[in-house]
N, C-alpha and C positions, 0 to 999 in steps of 0.2 A: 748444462742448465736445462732443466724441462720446458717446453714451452707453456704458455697460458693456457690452453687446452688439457694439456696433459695435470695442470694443479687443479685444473676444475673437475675433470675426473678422476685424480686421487681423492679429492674431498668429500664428493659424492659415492665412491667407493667404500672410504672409511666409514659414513654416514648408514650404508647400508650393511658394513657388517657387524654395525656398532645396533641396530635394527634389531638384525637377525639373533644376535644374543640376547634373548630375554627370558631365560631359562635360568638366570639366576637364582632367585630367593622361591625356589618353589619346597614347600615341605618336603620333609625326606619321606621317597614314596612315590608321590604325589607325581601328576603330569601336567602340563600347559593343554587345557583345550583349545585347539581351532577351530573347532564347526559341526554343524553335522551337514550333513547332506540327505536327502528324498529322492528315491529315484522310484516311479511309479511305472509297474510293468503292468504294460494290457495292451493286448493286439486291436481290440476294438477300439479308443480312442484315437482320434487324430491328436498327429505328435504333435500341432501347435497348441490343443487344447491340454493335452498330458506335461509340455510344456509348463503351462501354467497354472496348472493345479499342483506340479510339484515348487514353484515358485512359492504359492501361497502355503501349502504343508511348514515351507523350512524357514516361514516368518512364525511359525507356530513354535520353534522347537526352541527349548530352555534346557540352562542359560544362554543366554548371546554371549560366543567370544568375543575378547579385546578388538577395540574399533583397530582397523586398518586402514593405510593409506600407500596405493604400488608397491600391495606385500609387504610393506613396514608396519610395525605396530608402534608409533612412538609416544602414545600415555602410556602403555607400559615400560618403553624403553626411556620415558625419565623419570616412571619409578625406582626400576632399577638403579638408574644414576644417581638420584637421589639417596639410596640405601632403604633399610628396614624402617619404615617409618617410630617415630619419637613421641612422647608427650610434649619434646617441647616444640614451641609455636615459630620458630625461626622458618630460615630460609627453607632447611632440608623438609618441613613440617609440610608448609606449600607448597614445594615441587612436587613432593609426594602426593599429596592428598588433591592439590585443586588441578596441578598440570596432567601428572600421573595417574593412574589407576592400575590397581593391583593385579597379578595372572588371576584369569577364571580358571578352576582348576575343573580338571577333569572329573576328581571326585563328586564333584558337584554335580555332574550330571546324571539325570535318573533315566534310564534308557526303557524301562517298561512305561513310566508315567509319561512321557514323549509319544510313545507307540503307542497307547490310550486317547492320548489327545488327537496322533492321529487318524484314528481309528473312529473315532466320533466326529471328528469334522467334516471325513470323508462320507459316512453316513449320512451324517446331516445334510450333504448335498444330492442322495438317492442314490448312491453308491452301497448298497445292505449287503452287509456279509462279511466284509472289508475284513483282510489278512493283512497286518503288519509284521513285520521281520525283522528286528534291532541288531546291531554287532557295532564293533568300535575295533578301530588298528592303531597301530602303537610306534610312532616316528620317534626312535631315539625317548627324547621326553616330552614329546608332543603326542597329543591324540586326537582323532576323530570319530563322528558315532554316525552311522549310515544306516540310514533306515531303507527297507523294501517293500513298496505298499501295492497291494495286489486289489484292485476291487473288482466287484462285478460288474455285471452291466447297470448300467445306469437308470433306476426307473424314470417313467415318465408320467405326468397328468393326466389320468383318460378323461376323468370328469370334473365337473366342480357344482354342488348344489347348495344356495342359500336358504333361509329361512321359508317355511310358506305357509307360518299359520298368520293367522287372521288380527292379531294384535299390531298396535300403531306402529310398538318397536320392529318389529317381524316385518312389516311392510318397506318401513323407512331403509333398514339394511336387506331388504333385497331390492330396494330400488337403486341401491351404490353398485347392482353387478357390475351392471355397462362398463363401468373403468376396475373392475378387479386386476389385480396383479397375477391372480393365478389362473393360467391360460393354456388352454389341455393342449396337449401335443411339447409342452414346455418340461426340463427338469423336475422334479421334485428337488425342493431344498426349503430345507427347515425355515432358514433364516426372511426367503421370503413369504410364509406364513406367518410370521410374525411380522413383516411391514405390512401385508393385507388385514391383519386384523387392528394394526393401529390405523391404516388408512382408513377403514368401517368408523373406527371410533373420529378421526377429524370428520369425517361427514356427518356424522350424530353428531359430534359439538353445533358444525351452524345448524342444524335443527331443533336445538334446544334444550338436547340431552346431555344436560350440566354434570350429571351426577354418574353417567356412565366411563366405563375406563376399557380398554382392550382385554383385559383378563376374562371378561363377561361371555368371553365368544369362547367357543370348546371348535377347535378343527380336529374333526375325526377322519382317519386316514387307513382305507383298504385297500391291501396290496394284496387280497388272495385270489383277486379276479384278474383275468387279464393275462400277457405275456412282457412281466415286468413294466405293470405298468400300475396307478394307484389310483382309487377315487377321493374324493376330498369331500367332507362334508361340515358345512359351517350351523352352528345353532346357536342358541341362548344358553349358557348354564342354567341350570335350575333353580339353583341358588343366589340367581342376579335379583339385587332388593327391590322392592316395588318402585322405589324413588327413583333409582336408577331407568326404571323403563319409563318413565313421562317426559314429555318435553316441558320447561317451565318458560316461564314469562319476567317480564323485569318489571315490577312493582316503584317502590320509593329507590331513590338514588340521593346517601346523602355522604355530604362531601368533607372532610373534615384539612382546610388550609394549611392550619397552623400549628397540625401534630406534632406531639414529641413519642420518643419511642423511648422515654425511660418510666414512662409514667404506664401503670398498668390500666386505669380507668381515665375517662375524659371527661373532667366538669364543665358542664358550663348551664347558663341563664338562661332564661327564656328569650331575651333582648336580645342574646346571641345569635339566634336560629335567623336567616333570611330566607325565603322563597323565591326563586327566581325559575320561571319556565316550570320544568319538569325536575329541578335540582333544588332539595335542601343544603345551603350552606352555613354550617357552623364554625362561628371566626366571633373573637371577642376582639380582634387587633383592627376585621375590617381593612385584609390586609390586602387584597386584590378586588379588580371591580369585579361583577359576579360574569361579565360577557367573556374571560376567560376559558370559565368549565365550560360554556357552552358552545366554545369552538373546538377544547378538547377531547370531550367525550362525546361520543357515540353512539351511548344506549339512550335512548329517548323510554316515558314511560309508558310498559304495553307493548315493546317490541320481545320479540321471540329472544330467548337467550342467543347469543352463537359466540365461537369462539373467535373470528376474526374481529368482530368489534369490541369482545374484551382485550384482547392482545394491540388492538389499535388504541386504542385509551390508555392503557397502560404506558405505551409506547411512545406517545403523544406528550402525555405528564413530564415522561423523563427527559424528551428532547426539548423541553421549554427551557432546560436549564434554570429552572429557579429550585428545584426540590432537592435534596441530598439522599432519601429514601422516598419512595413510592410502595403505599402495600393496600392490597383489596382485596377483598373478601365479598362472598354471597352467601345469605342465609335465608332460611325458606321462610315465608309470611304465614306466621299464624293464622293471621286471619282469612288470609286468600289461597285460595287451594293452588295448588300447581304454583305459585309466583315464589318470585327472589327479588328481595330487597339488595340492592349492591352499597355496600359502602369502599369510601377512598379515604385513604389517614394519609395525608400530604404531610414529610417533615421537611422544613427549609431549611435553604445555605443561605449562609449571612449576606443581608441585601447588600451591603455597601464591604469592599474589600480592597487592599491593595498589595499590587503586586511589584517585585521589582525583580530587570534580568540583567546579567552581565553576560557577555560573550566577548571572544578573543578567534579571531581569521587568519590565516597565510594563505595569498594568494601567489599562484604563479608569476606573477608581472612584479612580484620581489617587496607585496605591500604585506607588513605584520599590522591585525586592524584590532580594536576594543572600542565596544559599544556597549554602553549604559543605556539601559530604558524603563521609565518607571508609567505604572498604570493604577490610575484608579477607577473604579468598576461598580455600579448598583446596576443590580439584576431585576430589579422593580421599580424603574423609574420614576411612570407615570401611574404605575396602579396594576397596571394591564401586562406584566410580564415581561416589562422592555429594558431592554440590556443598554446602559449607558456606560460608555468610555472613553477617560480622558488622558492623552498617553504624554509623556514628555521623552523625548529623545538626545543622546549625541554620545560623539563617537572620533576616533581619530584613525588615521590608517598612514602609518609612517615605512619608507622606505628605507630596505637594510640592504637590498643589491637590486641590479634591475638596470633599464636603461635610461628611467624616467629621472633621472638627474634629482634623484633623493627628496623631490617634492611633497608635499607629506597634503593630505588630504583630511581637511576637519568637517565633520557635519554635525549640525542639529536641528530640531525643530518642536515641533508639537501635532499630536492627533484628534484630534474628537469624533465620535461613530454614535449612533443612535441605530440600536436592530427591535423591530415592532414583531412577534411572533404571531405574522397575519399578513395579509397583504394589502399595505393604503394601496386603492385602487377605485378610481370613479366607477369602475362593472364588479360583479360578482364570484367570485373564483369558489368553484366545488372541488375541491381537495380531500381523497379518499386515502393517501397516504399515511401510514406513520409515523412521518418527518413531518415538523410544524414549517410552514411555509414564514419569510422570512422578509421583510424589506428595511434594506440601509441606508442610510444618509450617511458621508463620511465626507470631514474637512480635513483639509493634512495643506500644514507649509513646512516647505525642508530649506536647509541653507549650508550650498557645500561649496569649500573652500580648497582651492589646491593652492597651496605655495607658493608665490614668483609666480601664477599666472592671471589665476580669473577666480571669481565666487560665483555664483549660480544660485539663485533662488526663484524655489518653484511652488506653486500655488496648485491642490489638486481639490474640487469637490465633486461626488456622485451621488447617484439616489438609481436603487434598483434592486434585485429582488432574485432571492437564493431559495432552491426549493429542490426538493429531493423527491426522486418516482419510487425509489426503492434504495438498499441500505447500497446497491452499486452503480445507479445513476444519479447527476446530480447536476443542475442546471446551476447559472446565475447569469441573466440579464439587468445590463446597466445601461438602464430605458438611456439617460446623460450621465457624461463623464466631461468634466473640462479638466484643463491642463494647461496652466500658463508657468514659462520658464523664461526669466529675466535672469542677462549677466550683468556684474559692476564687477570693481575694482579690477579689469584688465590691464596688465602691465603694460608695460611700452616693449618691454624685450621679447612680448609673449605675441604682440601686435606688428612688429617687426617680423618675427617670424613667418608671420601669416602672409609677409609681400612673396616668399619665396615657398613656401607652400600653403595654397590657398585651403587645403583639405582641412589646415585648425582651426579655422576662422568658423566652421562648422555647429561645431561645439557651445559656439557664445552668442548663436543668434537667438533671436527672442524668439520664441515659440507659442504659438496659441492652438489648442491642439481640441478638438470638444463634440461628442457623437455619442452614441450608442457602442456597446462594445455587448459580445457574448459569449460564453464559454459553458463547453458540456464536457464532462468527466464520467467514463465509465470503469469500474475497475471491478474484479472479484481474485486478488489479489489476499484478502483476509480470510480467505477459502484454505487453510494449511496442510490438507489431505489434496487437494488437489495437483494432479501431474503437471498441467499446462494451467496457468493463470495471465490475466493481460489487462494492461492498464493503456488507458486511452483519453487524452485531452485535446480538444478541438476549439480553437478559438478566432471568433472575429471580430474583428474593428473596422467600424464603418465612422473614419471622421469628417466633419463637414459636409458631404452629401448634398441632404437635401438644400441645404444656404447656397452651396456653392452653384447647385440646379437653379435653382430659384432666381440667385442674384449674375445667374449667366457667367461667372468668373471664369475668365482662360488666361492664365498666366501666361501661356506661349503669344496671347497677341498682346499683351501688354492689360490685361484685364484685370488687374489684382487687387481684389475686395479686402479691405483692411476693418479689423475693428481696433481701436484705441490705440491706430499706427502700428497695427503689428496685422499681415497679413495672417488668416487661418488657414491650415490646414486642413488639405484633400486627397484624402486619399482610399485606398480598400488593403486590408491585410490581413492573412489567412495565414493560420500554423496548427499543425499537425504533430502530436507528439504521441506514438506506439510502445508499448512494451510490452517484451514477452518474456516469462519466467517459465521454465522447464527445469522440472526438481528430478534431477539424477539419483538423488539418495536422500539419507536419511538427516543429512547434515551438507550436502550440498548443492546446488544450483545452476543453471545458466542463464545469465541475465540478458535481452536482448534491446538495445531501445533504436527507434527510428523518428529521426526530426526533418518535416519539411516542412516552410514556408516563404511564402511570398507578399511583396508589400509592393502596390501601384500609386502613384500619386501622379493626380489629373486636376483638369480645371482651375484651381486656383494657385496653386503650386506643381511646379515639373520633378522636384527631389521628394522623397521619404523625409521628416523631421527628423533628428537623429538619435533623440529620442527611443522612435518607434522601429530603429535600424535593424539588422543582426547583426552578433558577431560570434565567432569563433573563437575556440583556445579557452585553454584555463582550468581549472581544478573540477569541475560540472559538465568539460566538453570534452574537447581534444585534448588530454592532458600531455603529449611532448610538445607539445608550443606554451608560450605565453599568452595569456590573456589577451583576450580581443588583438591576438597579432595575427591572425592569419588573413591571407585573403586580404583584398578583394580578389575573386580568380591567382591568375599566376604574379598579383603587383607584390610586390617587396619595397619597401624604402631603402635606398641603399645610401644615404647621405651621410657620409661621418661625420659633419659638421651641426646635422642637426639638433637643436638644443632640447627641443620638445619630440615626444615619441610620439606621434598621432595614433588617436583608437581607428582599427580598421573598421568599417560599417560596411554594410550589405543590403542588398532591398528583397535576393534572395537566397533560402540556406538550405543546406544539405546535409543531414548529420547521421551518421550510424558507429553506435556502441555496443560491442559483444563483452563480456564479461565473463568468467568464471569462477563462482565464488563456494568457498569449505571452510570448515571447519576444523585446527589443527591443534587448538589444545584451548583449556579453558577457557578464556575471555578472547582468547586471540582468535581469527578467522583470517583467513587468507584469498586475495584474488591474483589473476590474470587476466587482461583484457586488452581488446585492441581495437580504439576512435580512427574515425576516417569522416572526412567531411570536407565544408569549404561553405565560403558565402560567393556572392558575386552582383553583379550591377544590372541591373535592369537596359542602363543607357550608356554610351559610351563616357568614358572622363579621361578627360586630357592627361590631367595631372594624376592619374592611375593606368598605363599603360596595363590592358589586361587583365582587368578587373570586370571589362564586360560579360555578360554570358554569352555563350555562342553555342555551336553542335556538338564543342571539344571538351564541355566542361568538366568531361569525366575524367580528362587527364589530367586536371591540374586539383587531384584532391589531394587534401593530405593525408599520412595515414601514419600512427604511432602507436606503438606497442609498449606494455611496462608489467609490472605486478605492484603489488599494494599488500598492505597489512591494514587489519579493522579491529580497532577494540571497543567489544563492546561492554560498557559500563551500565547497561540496563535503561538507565536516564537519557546516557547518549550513545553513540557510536560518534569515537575517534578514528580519521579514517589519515594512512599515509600512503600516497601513491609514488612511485619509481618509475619514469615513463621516459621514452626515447624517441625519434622520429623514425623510419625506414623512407618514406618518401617526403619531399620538399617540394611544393607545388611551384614555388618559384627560381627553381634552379634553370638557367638558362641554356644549360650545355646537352637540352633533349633527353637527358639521363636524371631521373627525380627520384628514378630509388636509392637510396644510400643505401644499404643492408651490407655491400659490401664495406661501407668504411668504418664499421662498427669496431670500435678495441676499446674494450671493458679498461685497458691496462693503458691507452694514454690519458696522462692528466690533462691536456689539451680538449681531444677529443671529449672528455667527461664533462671539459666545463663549459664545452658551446651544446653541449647536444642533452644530457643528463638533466631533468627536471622535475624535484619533488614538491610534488602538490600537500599540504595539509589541511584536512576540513574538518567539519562537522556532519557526520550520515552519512549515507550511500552516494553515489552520483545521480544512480538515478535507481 
């Protein structure tokens, strides 16, 4: 009998010979291309820079062979499987067409029109003269095409001279030298001549130069002076129209609310037209107060054209969320020399809307959950732009295995949100941004039910204020937040419990929770050419504070300030959440994220509310454990008689997730990754031997490794994760790595250690 070893590498075996054959359905004739390769000979470059210029050559070269993955090619290897593709629409139809993709054949490859392109690119970066060399070699029924790119030396910038006649234009773009991109002693390359002359042209925008474009500049370029090396000279074409060379001015600004964009002309009344400031507004519906435009736009009239405050007004419009099309135009004023009239054709989204979502959960702690939530929504409440919302909630989350004694978990509630696109604020806020500044009011009461023990109802309202510096930071201060949570209907069996572990009793205490809280968000993550991108959340809570200062509260001497019999909460808590993506290819990633925080509670309470706790585990964290089962430090509940599973809580957490995530066939995408973390206690507990932090706490993390499968449906990503433990922070025998007691092959072992997570989206 083979061992388990030896089936896993027959199968993996088979997989890769089964790979390697995709030489099937190729025309008679015909070859499978693999690639081409650049190899650039020159004794005067350095080999790291020769390096990379033949990197970039052999992203130039057409067609790209079939994708691979560790020398496999498997979209072609389940066309193959698949057969000769069919008109009919079945199974084979799909494998073919959306899993599969066809051999690139070598025919296809044009090996002169390659050695052209590269022959010009290399040019284009001051490399003149450029020898390319084409051949192709012939593996059985494979082929490759190998290019040999010989350049010269490489010129360089001796000079660079702008405009120096005496016209306004001629002035303004030689006063942009100072930051030119072309900078003598630098390569010559084509490509950055052409961002210098669009950078000339954004500097004429904010001066006024509405009408000019980068075509308008001629870079003339001498290489007969010198030893390899070029002048550069920038001018006007001649042909640039007079329009183009003035600066213009912003005349009438008129505003049009209530556009439609099926209509070719706009009627309207005389009764229609308002004046407000420096803004014509024409609305027969009278559909907004008129102090909207005038925190929107920008142009005031008499100001200089420039492009940053048309692109801010534009910008402005769309992120009010009331418009479905945003379009402007300037046009020159007859009557007034040099000026531009602006107009804005605003068309709306329906004020008033409703929405409804359905979702369906598996979590690791064995709970299958469905939540219904319906909304309804006017984007124009009071006149002024403001987003009202009224939500209805509920949902059920029933257990199908797990340790929680099959309790089933029911919530609902209701939401209401008021967002003003402006800041109420007794001072003045100057806001030069793109992003409309933002203040919320939001009421929410929830009511959650577990089974055979306790309900929970929680009362939350805040007011404070969302606002964005740019499209990748992004504040929100919640000047007050309060938070009261009341339990009823606790069982007797569930209160029983709690004389022999006092940790549930936790759970059902009344809570009054109410402060300021603040969170800042950086991310350039939507940057998609980017190698490294990184996402960053920072968040604090400050509750009770200054009351607790105030009103002297010190819980440890018996000082505890109550409002409506229910002591408030004090405390400080701080979390840190990092991410790092590095794009290895073209189709895949490495995900990297790091979590720490901390939560102190002083003054009028000595615990964290638990609430405000951490926890580990679960389909978002450490996916080989369960939900909020890890930790505290190395405690474990080890009671088999226990009726209730207590959620473990922490005051501080530790987390790191590595991921690596591809692309393996259509919809489907695949990771590997491996969580490690832990929470721990600020102060010692009895009833949690081990749970406090100490110097050692780096030994008692956890740490579990799995893979995952992701599909993505466009709408969503379904994600399935397959995750195990290697270390047990609370194994007491000194030994917390498991890795040796890993067998794929007992059912035993599969069913205490083996844990699949189902979600919705990434983890992180």
């Amino acid at each position: 009998m083979p061992s388990r070893h030896s089936k896993y590498f027959l199968i993996l075996s088979s997989f890769f010979i089964l790979g390697c054959g995709n030489t099937k359905y190729l025309p008679e004739g015909d070859l499978l291309y693999t690639g081409g390769s650049v190899t650039v000979e020159d004794s005067i470059i350095k080999r790291k820079d020769r390096k990379a210029l033949e990197t970039e050559l052999e992203n130039l070269l057409r067609p790209k062979p079939n994708s691979e993955i560790l020398g496999l090619r498997p979209k072609l290897f389940f066309y193959n499987l698949a057969g000769k593709p069919t008109k009919d629409k079945g199974f084979q139809h799909w494998l073919s067409t959306k899993v599969g993709e066809p051999p690139v054949l070598f025919s296809k490859v044009d090996l002169e029109y390659n050695a052209s392109v590269l022959r010009n690119y290399t040019e284009n970066r001051g490399y003149f003269k450029t020898k390319v060399q084409s051949d192709s070699t012939r593996h059985g029924k494979k082929a490759t095409a190998e290019y040999i790119v010989r350049p010269s030396k490489q010129y360089k910038i001796k000079n660079v001279s702008f405009p120096d006649d005496s016209t306004a234009l001629g002035k303004s773009i030689a006063r942009t030298q100072r930051r030119s991109l072309l900078i003598p002693g630098n390569p010559y390359d084509l490509e950055v001549i052409k961002l210098e002359r669009e950078r000339i042209d954004a500097r004429l925008k904010e001066k006024g130069y509405y009408f000019f474009n980068p075509d308008y500049i001629l870079a003339q370029v001498d290489s007969t002076k010198g030893d390899h090396e070029v002048s550069i000279r920038l001018k006007i074409k001649e042909e640039t129209p007079s329009k183009a060379r003035k600066p213009y001015t912003i005349n009438d600004i008129i505003v049009y609310p209530n556009y439609s964009i099926l209509t070719d002309t706009i009627a309207y009344k005389k009764e229609d037209i308002m004046q407000y400031k420096d803004f014509t507004i024409i609305d027969s519906a009278k559909t907004f107060n008129p102090r909207v435009f005038d925190r929107t736009l920008y142009f005031k009239k008499g100001d200089l054209y420039n492009r940053k405050n048309h692109n801010l007004s534009l910008n402005r419009f769309v992120n009010l969320g009331t418009f479905k099309f945003v379009k402007n135009e300037f046009k020159v004023d007859d009557s007034i020399p040099d000026a531009l009239n602006a107009y804005y054709y605003l068309t709306l989204l329906p004020k008033k809307f409703l929405r409804f979502e359905v979702g369906a959960s598996t979590n690791s702690a064995g709970y299958t959950g469905t939540e219904a939530k319906i909304n309804w929504n006017n984007r124009n409440f009071f006149g002024g732009a403001e987003l009202f919302t009224l939500s209805l909630f509920g949902g059920i989350d029933f257990q199908v295995s797990g340790q929680n004694g099959g309790n089933d978990i029911y919530t609902f509630g209701g939401e209401t949100s008021l967002v003003w696109p402006r800041l109420v604020a007794p001072f003045k806020w100057q806001n030069s941004s793109e992003f409309v500044p933002r203040t919320k009011v939001l009421v929410r009461y929830e009511r959650q039910s577990k089974a055979d023990q306790y309900t929970l109802n929680s009362f939350k309202t805040s007011f404070g204020y969302l606002w964005k510096e740019s499209v990748r930071a992004e504040h929100e201060l919640k000047v007050l937040e309060i938070n009261y949570v009341s339990p009823e209907e606790v069982t007797d069996s569930y209160l029983e419990e709690i004389k022999t572990n006092p940790s549930l009793g936790k759970v059902i205490e009344k809570q009054l929770i109410f402060g300021p809280t603040y969170s800042y968000t950086f991310t350039n993550t939507m940057q998609k050419r980017k190698k490294h991108t990184v996402y960053f959340n920072g968040e604090l809570d400050l509750a009770g504070n200054v009351t607790g200062l105030l009103m002297g509260a010190n819980a440890k001497k018996g000082d505890t300030i109550k409002f409506f019999d229910v002591p408030f909460s004090q405390f400080v808590k701080v979390k840190g959440d990092f991410r790092h993506y590095l794009k290895l290819g073209e189709n895949s990633k490495l995900a990297t994220r790091l979590i720490a925080g901390a939560g102190y509670a002083y003054g009028n309470n000595t615990v964290m509310p638990s609430s405000r706790q951490f926890v580990a585990g679960g389909p978002n964290s450490i996916r080989a454990f369960r939900s909020q089962s890890i930790g505290p430090g190395s405690y474990k509940n080890t009671d088999p008689d226990a009726e209730f599973l207590e959620d473990q809580l922490g005051d501080i957490k530790l987390e790191f997730n590595t991921e690596y995530r591809t692309k393996l066939f259509s919809i489907v995408n695949g990771a590997l990754f491996l969580d490690a973390g832990n929470i721990w206690l600020l102060n010692e507990d009895k009833n949690k031997p081990g749970g406090q932090i100490s110097k050692d706490f780096m030994k008692q993390i956890a740490v579990g490794v799995g893979a995952g499968l992701r599909f993505d449906f466009s709408f969503l990503i379904l994600r399935t994760d397959l995750a195990f433990p290697i270390r047990q922070p609370y194994l007491v025998n000194g030994s917390n790595w498991v890795i040796d007691d890993i067998d794929f092959g007992s059912g035993a072992w599969r069913k205490d250690n083996l844990m699949l997570n189902i979600a919705i989206g990434y983890p992180f």
